[in-house]
N, C-alpha and C positions, 0 to 999 in steps of 0.2 A: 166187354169186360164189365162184370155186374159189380155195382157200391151196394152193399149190404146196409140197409139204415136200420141201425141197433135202437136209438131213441130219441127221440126229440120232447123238446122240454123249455121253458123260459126260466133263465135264471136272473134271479130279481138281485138287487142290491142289497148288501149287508153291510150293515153299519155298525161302528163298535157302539157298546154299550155308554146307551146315555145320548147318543149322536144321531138316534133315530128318527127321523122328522116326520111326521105326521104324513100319512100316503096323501095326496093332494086327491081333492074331489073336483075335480075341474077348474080349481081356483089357481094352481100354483103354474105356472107357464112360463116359455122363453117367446118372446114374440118377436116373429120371423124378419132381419132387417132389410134393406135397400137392395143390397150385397146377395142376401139368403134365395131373394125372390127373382132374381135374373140368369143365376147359376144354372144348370144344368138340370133337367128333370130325369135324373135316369142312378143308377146302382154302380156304384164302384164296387169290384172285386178283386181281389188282390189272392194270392195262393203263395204262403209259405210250406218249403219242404224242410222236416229236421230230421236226421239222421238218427238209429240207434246208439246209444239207447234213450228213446223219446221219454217226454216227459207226462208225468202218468193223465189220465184223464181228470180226475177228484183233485188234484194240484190245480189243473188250467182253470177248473171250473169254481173252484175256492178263490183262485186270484181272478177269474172275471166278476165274481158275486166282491168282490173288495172293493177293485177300482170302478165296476159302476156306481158305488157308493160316493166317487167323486165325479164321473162323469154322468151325470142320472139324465143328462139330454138322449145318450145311447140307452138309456132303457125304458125311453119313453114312447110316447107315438108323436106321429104329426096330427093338429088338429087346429080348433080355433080357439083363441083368449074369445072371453066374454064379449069383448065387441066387436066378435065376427071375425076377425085380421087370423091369418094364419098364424099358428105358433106351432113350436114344441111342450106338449104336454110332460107335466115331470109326475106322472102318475105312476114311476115306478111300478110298471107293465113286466119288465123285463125284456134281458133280449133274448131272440130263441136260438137255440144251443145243441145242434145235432151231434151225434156219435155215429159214426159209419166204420165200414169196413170193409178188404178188399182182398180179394184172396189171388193176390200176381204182387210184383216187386214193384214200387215205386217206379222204378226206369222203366217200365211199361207200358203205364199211364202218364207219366207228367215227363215230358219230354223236355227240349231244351227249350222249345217256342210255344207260344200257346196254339191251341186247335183244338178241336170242337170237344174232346175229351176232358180236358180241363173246366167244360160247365159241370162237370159231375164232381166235381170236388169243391165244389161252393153252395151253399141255398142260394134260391130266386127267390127275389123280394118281391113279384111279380103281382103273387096270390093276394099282396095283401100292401096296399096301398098306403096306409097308416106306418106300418113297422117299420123300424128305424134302422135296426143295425140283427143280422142271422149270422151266425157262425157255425163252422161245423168241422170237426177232426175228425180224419179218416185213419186209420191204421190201415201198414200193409202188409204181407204175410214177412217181408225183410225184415220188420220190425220200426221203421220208417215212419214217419208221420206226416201227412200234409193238415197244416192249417189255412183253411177258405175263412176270407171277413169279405162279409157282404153288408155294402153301407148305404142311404139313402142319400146321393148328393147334396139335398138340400139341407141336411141337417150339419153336417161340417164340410170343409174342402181337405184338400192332402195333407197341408201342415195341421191342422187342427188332427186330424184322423193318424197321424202318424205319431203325435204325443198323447195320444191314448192309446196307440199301440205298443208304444216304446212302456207306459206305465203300466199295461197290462202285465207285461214280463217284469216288470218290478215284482209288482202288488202277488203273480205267482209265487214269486222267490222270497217272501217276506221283508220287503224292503220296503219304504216310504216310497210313495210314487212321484212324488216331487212337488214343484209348485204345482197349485189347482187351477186348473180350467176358469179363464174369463167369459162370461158368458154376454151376448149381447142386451143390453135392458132397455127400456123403452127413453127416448132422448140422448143415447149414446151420440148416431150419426145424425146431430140436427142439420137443417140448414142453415147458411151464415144470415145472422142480422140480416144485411142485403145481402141475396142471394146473387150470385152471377156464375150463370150457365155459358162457358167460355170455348166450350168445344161440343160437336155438332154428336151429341148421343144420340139421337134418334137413329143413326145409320151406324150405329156402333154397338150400342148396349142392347139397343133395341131395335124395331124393324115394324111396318104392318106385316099381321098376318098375310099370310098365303094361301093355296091349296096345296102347297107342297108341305105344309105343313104336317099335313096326315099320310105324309109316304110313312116307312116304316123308317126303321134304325136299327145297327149295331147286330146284324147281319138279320132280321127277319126279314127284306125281301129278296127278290130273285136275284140281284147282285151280289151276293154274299156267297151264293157258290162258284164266282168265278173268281175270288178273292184268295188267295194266301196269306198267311204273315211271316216273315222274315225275319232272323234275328241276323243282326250283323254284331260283329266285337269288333269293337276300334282299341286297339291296345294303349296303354298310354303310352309307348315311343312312336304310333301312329299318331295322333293326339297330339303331342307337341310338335312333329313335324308337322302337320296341317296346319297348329296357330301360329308358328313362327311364319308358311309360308303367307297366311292371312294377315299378320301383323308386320307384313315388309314393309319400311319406312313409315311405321307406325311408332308414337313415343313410348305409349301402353301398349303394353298387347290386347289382343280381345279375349275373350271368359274363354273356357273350354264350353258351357252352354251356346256361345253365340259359333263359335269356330265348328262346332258337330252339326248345329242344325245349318247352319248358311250351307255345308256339305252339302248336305242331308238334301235340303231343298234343293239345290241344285241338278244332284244326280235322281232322285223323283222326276223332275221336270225334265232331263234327258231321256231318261226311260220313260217316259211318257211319252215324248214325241209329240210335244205342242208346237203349235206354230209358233211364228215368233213374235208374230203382233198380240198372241195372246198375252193376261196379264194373270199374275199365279199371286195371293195372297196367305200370308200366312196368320193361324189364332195363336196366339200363346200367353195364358195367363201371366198374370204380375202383379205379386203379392202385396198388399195393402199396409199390414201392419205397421212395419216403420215409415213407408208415408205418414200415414197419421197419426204415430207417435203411441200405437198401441203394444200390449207386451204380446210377445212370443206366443204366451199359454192360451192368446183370446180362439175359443172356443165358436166355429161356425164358419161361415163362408167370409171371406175378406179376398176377392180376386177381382179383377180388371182383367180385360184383355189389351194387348196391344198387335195393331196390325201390318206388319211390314209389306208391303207391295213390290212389287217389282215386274215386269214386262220379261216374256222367257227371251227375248234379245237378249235382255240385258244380264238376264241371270247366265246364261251360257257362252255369253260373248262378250263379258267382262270379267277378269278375276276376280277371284274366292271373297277377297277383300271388299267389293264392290257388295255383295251378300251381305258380310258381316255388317258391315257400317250400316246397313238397311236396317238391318236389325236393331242392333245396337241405338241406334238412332229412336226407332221409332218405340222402343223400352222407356231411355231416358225421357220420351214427350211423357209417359203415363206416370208422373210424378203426384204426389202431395198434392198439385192446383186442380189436377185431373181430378182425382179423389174426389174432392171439395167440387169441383164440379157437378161432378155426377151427384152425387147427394143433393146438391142444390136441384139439379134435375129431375131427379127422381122422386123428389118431397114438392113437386111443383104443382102437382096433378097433371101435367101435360098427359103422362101417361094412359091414365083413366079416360080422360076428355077426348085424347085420340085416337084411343084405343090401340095401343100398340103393346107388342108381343115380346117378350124377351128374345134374342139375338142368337142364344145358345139352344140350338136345338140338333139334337140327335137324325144324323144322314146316313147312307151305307155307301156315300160315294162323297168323296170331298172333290176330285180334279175338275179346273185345275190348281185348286186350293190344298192345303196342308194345314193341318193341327196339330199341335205339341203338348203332352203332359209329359214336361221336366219333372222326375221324382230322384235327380242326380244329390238334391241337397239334404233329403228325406232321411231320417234315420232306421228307415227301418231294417236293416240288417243288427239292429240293436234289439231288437223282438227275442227275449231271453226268455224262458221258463223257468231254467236251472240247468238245463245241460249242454247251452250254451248258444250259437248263433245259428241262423239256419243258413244250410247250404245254397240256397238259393230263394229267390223270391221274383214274382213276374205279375204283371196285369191277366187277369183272365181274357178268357177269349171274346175279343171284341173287331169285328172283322170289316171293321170302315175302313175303303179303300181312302190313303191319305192319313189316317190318325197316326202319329208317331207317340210311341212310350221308350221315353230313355231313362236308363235303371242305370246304378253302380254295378258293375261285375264283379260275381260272390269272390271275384278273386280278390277283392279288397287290395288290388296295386295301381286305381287310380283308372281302371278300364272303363270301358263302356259299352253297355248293351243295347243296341237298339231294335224296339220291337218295330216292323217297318209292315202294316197290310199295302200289297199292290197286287193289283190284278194278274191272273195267273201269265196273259198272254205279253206280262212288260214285268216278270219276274227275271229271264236270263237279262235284258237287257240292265236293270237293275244293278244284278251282282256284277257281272262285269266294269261295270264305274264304280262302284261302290268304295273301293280301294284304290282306288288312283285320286292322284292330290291335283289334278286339274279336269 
């Protein structure tokens, strides 16, 4: 099925009159922080579908020339401040703005799960190493519209990128887009007076390089065609019976976050069929902001990870609860002190001096480990135009065996979708557990 690409084009920021700030000549910059430079080096893509009748094109493209006038980090490139350090250039470049088109219905192309179709309904930031943020609306003959945002990791994380999406659909619909974007400035994350490095980063945040470092990722190599990905729905009356049977003679109960993935990991590692002495870890970020006492709007990356461990003994021959408390547990370490930590770590030079590698790097195979991008708290089912929400929204196709993406279901009654890559030959066994509560 051919995408017809009608135009491409960079749409710069517009500012009202009087509010125009002088195009920066290499002088004006965000410089990249602690946080920015450990993240992930790879493209977030996301694919909204909106039903007819869509909203027109000259609308979307009016309210992204708006609100990049507040968010000018997405219409910038990556490059360097004057003394070298990585930054965000706010040279109001623009960001670039495809129009496409497709001559079949929607439900033809964008299915319920993502697969390999779904890269044709987003730009590759691939081409171009600098650009920041590509978008691109497709029309399709239903009259149907998908929107593709393709982001550069390093320059926001999901909550950052999820209130520029949410203000995008403001700023279409001629509304205020709300508070403005905090952006990181040079001495925000100092280190303390005395510093004290209290928890062992080096095997967390960071890592020595390897040679594995230059496998591929995110399905370019040979692994990725014996890959699927999975959508499972946990309905919320499944949902509360799994946390209830997790939270048995618990005072609190546990999150719906802690209570899906402890699942989650568990029935992975049964269909997987690891031994028992092996040990299955899991990544799952954990947001910064109110650790350290910053607001909602701060604009860039603000993640930790935290890593719960557990022995497939114990994941499969303890209950549910035994999972969650793992979790649970190993979240609350990654507090405030952590925080503070790490900053003091990362402002130490150790890094430099020993040369080591940030921690997050792009695999096509995690087992017998697991990673999670929770986007359960994310507003983006709030992504308005003007004709109202879209019927669904998903991560693009991203085919690491082990990555999990869990979404709210468009059904907006509290469900959950989970996008699940496993290999083809420990797919039946998968579904099969997948719905059982032990």
């Amino acid at each position: 099925m051919e995408v017809k690409v009608l135009s491409s084009k960079l749409v710069r920021p517009a500012y009202n009159a009087g509010a125009d700030p002088a195009p920066a000549a290499g002088g004006e910059y965000i410089p990249l922080s602690v946080f920015d430079r450990v993240t992930y080096k790879m493209q977030m893509a996301i694919i909204y579908a909106f039903p007819p009748p869509a909203p027109s094109t000259a609308a979307v493209e009016k309210g992204l020339a708006a609100v990049l006038a507040e968010y000018r980090a997405f219409a910038g490139q990556l490059g360097e401040a004057p003394d070298g350090t990585p930054a965000l250039l706010l040279n109001d470049r623009g960001a670039r703005f495809v129009e496409a088109e497709v001559d079949a219905d929607l439900v033809d192309m964008a299915p319920a799960k993502p697969t390999p179709e779904l890269l044709r309904l987003h730009p590759d930031l691939e081409g171009d190493l600098q650009e920041v943020v590509r978008l691109q609306l497709t029309r399709f003959r239903c009259g149907s519209l998908a929107v593709g945002f393709t982001s550069n990791h390093v320059a926001a994380d999901g909550h950052a990128t999820s209130n520029f999406l949410v203000a995008w659909g403001r700023a279409t619909r001629g509304l205020p887009t709300g508070l403005p974007p905090v952006h990181h400035q040079a001495g925000l994350f100092k280190p303390r007076a005395s510093p004290r490095v209290e928890f062992d980063h080096r095997s967390r945040e960071y890592r020595l390089p390897s040679p594995a470092d230059e496998q591929h990722g995110h399905g370019e190599g040979a692994a990725a065609d014996n890959i699927v990905i999975h959508k499972a729905h946990f309905t919320k009356d499944f949902i509360a019976a799994l946390r209830g049977k997790a939270s048995e003679g618990r005072g609190r109960p546990f999150s719906r976050f802690e209570t899906i993935l402890a699942h989650l990991w568990r029935t992975m590692t049964r269909a997987r069929g690891l031994n028992p002495e092996e040990t299955s870890q899991i990544r799952l970020s954990v947001d910064g902001r109110h650790r350290l006492g910053l607001p909602a709007e701060y604009f860039g990356n603000l993640v930790l990870w935290a890593f719960p461990t557990a022995t497939v003994a114990d994941l499969l021959g303890r209950p549910l609860r035994h999972a969650a408390q793992v979790i649970h547990d190993e979240v609350a370490r990654v507090d405030g002190g952590y925080f503070r930590s790490f900053i003091d770590f990362a402002s130490s030079g150790a890094v430099e001096r020993e040369g080591l590698a940030p921690s997050a790097v792009c695999r096509d195979v995690l087992c017998p480990n697991v990673e999670v991008d929770s986007w359960l708290t994310f507003p983006f089912y709030e992504l308005d135009f003007g004709t109202g929400s879209p019927t669904y929204f998903m991560p693009s196709y991203f085919p690491t065996e082990g990555m999990l993406f869990l979404v709210p279901s468009y059904i907006g009654d509290g469900s959950v979708d989970a996008f699940v890559p496993v290999f083809q030959h420990n797919l039946e066994a998968f579904k099969e557990c997948c719905y059982a509560m032990e």
